[in-house]
C-alpha positions as CSV (number, residue, x, y, z in Angstrom):
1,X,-27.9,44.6,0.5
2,X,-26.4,41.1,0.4
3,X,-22.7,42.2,1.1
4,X,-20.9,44.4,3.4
5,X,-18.0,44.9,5.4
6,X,-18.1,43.7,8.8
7,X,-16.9,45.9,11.3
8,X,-17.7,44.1,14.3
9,X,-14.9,41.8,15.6
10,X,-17.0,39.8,18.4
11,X,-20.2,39.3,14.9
12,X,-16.9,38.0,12.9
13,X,-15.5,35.8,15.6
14,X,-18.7,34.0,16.3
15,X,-19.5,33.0,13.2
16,X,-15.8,31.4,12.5
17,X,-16.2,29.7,16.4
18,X,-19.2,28.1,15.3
19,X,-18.3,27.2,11.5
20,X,-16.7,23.9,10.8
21,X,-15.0,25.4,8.2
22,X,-13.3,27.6,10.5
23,X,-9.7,27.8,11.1
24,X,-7.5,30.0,14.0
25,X,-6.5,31.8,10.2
26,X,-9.8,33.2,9.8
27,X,-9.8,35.2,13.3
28,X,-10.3,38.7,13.5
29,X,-7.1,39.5,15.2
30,X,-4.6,36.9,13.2
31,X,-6.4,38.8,9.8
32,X,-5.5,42.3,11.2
33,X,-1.5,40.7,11.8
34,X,-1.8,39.6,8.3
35,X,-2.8,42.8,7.1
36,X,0.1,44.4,9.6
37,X,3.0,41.9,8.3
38,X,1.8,41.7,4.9
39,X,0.8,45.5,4.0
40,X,-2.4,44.3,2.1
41,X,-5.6,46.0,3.0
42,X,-7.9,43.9,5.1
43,X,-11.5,43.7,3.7
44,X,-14.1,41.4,6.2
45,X,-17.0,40.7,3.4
46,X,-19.7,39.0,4.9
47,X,-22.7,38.1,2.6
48,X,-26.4,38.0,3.7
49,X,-29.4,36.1,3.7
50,X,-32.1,38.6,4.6
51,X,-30.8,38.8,8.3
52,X,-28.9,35.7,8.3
53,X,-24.7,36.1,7.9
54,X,-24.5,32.8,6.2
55,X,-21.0,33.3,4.9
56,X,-17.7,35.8,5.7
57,X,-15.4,36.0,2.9
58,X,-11.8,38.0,4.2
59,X,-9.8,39.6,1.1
60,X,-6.8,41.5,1.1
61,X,-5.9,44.0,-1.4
62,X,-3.1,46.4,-2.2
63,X,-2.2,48.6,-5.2
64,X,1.8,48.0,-6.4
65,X,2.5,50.4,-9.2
66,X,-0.4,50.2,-11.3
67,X,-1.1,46.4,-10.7
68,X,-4.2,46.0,-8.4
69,X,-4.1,43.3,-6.1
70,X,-6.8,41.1,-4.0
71,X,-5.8,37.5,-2.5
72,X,-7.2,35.7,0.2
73,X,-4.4,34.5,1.9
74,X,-1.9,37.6,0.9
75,X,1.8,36.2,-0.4
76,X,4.1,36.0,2.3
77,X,1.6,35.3,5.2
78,X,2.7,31.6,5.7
79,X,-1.2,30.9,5.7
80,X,-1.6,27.9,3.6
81,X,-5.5,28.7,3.1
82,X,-8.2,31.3,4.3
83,X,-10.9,32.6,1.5
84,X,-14.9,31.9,2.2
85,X,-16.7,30.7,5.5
86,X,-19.5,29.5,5.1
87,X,-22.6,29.4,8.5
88,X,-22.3,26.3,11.0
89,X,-26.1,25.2,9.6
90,X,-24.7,24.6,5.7
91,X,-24.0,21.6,6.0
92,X,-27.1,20.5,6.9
93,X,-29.2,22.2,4.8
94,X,-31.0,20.2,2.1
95,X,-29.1,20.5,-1.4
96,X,-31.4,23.0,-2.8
97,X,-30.6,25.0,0.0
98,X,-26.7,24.8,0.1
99,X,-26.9,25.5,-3.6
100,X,-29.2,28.7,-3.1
101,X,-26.6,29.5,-0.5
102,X,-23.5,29.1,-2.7
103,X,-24.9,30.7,-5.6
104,X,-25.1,33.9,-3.8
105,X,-22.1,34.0,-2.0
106,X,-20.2,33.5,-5.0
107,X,-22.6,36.3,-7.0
108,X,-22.0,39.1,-4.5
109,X,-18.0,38.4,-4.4
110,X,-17.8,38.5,-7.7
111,X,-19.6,41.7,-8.0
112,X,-17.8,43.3,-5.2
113,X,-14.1,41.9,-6.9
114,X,-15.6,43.6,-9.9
115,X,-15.9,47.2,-8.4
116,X,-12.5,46.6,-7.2
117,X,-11.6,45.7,-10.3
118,X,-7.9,43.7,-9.7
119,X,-5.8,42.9,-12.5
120,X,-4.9,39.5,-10.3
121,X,-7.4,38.0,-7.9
122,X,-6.3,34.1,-5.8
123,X,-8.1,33.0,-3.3
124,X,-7.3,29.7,-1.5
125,X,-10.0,27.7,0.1
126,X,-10.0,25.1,3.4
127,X,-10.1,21.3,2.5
128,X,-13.7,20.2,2.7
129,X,-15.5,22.9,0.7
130,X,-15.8,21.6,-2.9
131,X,-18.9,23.7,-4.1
132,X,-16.9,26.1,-6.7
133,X,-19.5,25.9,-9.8
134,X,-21.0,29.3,-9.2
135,X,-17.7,30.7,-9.4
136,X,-16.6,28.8,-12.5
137,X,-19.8,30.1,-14.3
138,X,-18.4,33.3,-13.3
139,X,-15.4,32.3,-15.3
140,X,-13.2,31.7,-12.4
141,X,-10.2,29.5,-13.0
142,X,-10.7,26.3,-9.9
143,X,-7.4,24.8,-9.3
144,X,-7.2,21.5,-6.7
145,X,-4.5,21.0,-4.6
146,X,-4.5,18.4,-2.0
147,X,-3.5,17.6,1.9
148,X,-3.6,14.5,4.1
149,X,-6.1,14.3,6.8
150,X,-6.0,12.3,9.8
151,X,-9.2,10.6,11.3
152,X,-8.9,10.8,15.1
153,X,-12.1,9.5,16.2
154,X,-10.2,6.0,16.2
155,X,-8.6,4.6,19.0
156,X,-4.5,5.1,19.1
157,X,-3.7,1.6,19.2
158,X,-6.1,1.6,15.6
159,X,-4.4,4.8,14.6
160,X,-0.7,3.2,14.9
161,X,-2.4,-0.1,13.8
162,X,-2.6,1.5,10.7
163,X,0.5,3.2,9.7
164,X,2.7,1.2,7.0
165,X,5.0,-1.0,8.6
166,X,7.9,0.9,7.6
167,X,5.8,4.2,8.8
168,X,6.2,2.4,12.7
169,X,9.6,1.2,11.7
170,X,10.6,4.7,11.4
171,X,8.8,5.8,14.1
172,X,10.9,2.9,16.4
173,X,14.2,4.1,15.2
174,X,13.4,8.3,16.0
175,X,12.2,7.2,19.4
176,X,15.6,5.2,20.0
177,X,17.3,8.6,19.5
178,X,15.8,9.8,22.8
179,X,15.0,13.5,21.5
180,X,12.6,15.7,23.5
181,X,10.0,18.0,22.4
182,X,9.6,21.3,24.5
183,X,7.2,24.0,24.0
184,X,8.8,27.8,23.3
185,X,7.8,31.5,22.7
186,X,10.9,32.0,20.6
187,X,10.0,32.3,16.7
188,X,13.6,33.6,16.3
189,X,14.5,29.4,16.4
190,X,12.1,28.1,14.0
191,X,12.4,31.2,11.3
192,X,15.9,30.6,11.2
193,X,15.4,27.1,10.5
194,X,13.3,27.9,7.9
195,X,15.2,30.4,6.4
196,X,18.1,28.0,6.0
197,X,16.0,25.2,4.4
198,X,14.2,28.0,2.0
199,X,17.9,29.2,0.7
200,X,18.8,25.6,0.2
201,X,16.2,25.4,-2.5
202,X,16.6,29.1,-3.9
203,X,13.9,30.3,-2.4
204,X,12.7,33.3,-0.4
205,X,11.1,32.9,3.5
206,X,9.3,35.9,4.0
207,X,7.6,34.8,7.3
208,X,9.5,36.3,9.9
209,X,9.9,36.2,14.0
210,X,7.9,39.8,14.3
211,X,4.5,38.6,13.0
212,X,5.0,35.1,14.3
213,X,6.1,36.6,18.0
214,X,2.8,38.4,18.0
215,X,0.3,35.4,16.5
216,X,2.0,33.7,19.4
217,X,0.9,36.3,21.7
218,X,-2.3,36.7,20.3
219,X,-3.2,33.1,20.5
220,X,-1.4,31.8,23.3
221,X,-3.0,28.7,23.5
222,X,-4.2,28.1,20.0
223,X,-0.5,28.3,18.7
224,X,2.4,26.3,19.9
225,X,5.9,26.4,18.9
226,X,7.8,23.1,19.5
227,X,11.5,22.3,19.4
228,X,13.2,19.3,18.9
229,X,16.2,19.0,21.0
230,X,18.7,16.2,20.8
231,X,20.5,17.1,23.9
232,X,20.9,20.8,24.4
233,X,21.1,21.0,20.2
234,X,17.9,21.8,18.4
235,X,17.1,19.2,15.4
236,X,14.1,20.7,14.5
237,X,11.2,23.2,15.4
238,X,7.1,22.9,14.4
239,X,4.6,25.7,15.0
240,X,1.2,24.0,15.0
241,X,-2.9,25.4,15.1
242,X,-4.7,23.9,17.7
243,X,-8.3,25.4,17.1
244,X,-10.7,23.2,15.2
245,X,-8.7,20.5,14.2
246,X,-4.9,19.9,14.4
247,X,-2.6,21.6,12.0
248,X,1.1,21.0,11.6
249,X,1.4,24.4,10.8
250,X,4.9,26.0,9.9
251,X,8.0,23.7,10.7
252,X,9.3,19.6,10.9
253,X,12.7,21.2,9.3
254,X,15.0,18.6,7.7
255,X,17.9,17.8,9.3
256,X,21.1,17.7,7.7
257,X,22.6,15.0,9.8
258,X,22.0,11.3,8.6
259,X,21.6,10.6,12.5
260,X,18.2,12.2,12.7
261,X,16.7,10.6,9.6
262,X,13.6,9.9,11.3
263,X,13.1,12.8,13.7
264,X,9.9,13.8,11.6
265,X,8.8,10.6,11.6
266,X,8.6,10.5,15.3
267,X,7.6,14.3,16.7
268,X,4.9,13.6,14.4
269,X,3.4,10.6,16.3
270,X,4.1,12.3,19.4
271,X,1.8,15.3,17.5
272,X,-0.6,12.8,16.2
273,X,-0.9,11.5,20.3
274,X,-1.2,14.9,21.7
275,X,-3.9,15.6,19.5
276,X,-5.9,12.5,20.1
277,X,-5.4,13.5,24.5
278,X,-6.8,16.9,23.7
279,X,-9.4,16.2,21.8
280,X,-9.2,17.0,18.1
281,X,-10.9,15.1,15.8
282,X,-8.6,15.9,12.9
283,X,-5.2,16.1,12.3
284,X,-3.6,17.4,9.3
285,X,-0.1,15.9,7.6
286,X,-0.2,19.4,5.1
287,X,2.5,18.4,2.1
288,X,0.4,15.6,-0.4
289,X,1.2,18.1,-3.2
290,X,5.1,17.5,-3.8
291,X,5.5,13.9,-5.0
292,X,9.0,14.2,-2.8
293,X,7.0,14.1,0.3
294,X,4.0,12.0,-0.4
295,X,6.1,8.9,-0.2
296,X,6.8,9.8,3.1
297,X,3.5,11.2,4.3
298,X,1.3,8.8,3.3
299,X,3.0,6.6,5.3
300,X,0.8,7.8,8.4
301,X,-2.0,6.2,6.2
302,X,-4.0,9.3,6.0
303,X,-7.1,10.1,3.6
304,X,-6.4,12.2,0.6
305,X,-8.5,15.5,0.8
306,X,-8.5,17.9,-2.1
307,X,-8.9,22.2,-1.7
308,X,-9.6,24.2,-4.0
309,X,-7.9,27.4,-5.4
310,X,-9.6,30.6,-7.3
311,X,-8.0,32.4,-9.7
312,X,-9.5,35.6,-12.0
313,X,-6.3,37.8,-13.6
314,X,-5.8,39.8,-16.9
315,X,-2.9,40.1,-19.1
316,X,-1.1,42.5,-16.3
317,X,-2.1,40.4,-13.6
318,X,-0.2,37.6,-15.6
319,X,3.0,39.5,-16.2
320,X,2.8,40.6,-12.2
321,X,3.0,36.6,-11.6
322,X,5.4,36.2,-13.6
323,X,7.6,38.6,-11.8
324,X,6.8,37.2,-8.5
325,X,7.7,33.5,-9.2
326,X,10.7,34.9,-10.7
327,X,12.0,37.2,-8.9
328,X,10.1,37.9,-5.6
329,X,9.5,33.9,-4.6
330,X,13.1,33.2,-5.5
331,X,16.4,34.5,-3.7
């Protein structure tokens, strides 16, 4: 058998330690808080190759009404991508190999979704993975998005070097302001910031201070909360994932005030420096798929990097998105 549920946390951990494609969203305990926050079933696939766990594949499912469900991430997570793993050793496998590889993965998911059976199926893939032909032969719609990634194997003075003169500009004027970033436990801060920027745009944030309280305490070292403080007021609050590369994860709220224009623009350099001290060859600007923000993102000068989304629904699983971007998404 080429598919089966692993039940083994320390197997499943491992394997995403060792993969470059994984991220602190693919751990066995963060999954299990998803499953917790979210009420969707957690389901670990991992597909084999003889012996060899060459890829791990976490789903989520849950039956509403009559409407089967199976995502990977779940709505209302906050994760911005999860779905398959593949091994440490696929990207250097000849292209023979990595197609062998792919092929299978993507025919023992498909015939495990088809036992299941869901009327909607989404899965959202990490940036770097662009192999999805065995899935659209399997009639799977493949939709791109796209995020900004950050090379960090530069030097900083290169790195600030090559920001867009207005980009430093910016960055000038938010350090003029004399703001501070300190680290926090408090998810009640940044939820409520998010909450109030959501409503602003008639929409619902159902990420809330439980499940981020206990990711925080689950990965204490691999998830910090930052707040902004002008003073003793709070301007703005960023939870970010430090495990294998540097995510701005949840946060940079927009202030209201004209006086803190360029707040962003500055926690993110001091982000971008932090990252460089500790390490990280990557860091992510997430937000190149809303023209509004692109302007403002690209002008940290970072590379383009499409991800890839997978999508299988029938005419109920239709109507059940329709409701949700309707009614569910929206206040």
């Amino acid at each position: 058998m080429a598919i089966n549920l692993v039940n083994q946390q320390q197997e499943w951990d491992r394997f995403i330690d060792a993969s470059p494609y994984g991220l602190l969203y693919h751990k066995w305990n963060f999954l299990k808080l998803i499953e917790k926050y979210t009420g969707y079933q957690f389901l670990p696939y991992g597909i084999y190759k003889g012996e060899q766990l060459i890829c791990v594949f976490p789903l989520f499912y849950k039956k509403i009404a009559f409407i089967k469900l199976l995502f990977s991430p779940p709505p209302q997570s906050g994760v911005p991508y999860l779905g398959l793993v593949m091994d440490k050793d696929y990207d250097h496998l000849k292209q023979d190999r990595k197609e062998s590889h792919v092929n299978l993965v993507a025919k023992e998911i498909d015939a495990e979704i088809k036992k299941i059976a869901p009327n909607y199926f989404a899965a959202t893939l990490v940036p770097g993975f662009s192999d999805l032909r065995p899935f659209q032969w399997l009639k799977y719609q493949v939709d791109t998005s796209y995020t900004y990634i950050l090379d960090l194997k530069r030097g900083l003075e290169d790195i600030w070097e090559s920001f867009s003169s207005l980009g430093r500009q910016n960055i000038r004027k938010g350090e003029s302001l004399q703001c501070k970033l300190v680290n926090t436990n408090d998810p009640g801060i940044l939820t409520k910031l998010l909450t109030g920027r959501y409503q602003e745009q008639g929409l619902h944030h159902g990420v809330g201070s439980a499940y981020l309280k206990e990711l925080l305490e689950a990965y204490p070292k691999e998830l910090v909360l930052h707040c902004l403080y002008d003073g003793e007021e709070i301007i703005g609050a960023t939870l970010s994932q430090e495990y294998n590369r540097y995510i701005g994860w949840l946060g940079l709220v927009k202030a209201k005030d004209e006086k803190y224009k360029y707040a962003n623009e500055f926690a993110i350099w001091q982000f971008i420096r932090q990252a460089k001290s500790q390490g990280f060859n990557q860091f992510e600007v997430s937000g190149a798929n809303k023209q509004s923000l692109c302007k403002y993102r690209a002008k940290f000068n970072p590379q383009l990097i499409a991800y890839y989304g997978l999508v299988k629904k029938d005419i109920f699983g239709k109507a059940a998105e329709a409701f949700y971007f309707n009614f569910i998404k929206k206040i």
